[in-house]
C-alpha positions in Angstrom: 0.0 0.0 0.0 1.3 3.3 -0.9 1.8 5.8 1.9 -0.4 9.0 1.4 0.9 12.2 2.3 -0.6 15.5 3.1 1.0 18.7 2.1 0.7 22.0 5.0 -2.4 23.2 3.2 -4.3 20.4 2.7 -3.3 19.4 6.5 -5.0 23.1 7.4 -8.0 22.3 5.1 -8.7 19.1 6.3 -7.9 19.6 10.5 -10.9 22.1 11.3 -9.4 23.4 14.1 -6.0 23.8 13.2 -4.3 27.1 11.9 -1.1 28.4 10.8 -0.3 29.5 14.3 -1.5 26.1 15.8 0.4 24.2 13.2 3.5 26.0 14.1 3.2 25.9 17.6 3.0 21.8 17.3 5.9 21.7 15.1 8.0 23.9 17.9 7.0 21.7 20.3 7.8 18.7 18.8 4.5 17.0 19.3 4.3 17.0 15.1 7.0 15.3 13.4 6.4 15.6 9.5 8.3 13.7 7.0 10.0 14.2 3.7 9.2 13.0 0.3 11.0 14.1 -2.3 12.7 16.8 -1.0 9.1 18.7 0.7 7.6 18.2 4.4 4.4 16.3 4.5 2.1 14.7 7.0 1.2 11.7 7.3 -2.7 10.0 8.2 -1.4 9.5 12.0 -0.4 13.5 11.7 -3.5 14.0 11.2 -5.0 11.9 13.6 -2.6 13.6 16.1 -3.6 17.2 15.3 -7.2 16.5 15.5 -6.2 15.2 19.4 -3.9 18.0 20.3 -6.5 20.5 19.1 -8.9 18.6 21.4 -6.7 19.0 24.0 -5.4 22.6 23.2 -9.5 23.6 22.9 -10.4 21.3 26.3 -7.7 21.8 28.5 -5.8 24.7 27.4 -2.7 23.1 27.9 0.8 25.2 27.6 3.5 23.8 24.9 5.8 21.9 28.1 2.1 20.4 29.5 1.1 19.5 25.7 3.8 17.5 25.5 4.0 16.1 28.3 0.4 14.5 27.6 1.5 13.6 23.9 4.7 11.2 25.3 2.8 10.0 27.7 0.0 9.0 24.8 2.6 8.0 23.1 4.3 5.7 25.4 0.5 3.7 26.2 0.3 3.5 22.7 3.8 1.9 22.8 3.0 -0.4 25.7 -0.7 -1.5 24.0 1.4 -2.7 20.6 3.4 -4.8 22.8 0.5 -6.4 25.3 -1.1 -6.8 21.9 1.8 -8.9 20.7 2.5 -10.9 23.7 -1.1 -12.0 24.0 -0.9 -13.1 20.5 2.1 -15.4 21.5 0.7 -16.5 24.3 -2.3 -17.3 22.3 0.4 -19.7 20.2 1.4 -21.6 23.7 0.4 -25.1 24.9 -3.0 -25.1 26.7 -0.7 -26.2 30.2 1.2 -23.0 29.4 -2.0 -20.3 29.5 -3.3 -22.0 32.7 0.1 -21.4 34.3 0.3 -18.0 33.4 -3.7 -17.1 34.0 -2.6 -18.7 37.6 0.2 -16.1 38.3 -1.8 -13.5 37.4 -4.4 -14.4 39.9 -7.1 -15.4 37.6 
């Protein structure tokens, strides 16, 4: 599947709530990392889906830049640690049946 890639103005067009001065302040943060495609910054779909957040939480909370990205690497990091409970409960899922019961046991369950 080919990656699609937004350009700044399409990313203003299609983010409601986003503007030139939001879209900067994100960048200067760092909670918005663009990437390059031949030779031009562009956004990516999960840039997208992270500016509709941080305006949720810019519009919500009124969170300063050092508190917005706080949140965001926190986000990020559950995002992180869901991936890899996602992946170990798959390999468990893979285990002998004497294997699951042992480990639902230390668990407590």
């Amino acid at each position: 599947m080919t990656p699609v890639f937004y350009s700044e103005q399409e990313v203003l067009a299609t983010v409601g709530r986003l503007d030139q001065a939001r879209l900067t302040r994100f960048l200067r943060t760092e909670v918005i990392t663009p990437a390059e495609a031949h030779g031009q910054t562009v956004y990516r779909q999960v840039d997208i889906a992270r500016m509709e957040l941080l305006c949720d939480l810019c519009d919500d909370f009124e969170l300063n830049d050092e508190a917005l990205a706080l949140v965001m690497q926190l986000i990020d990091q559950l995002h992180g640690t869901r991936g890899d409970l996602v992946a170990l409960m798959r390999a468990l899922g893979e285990e002998p049946e004497e294997v699951k019961i042992r480990v639902q046991g230390r668990l407590g369950r």
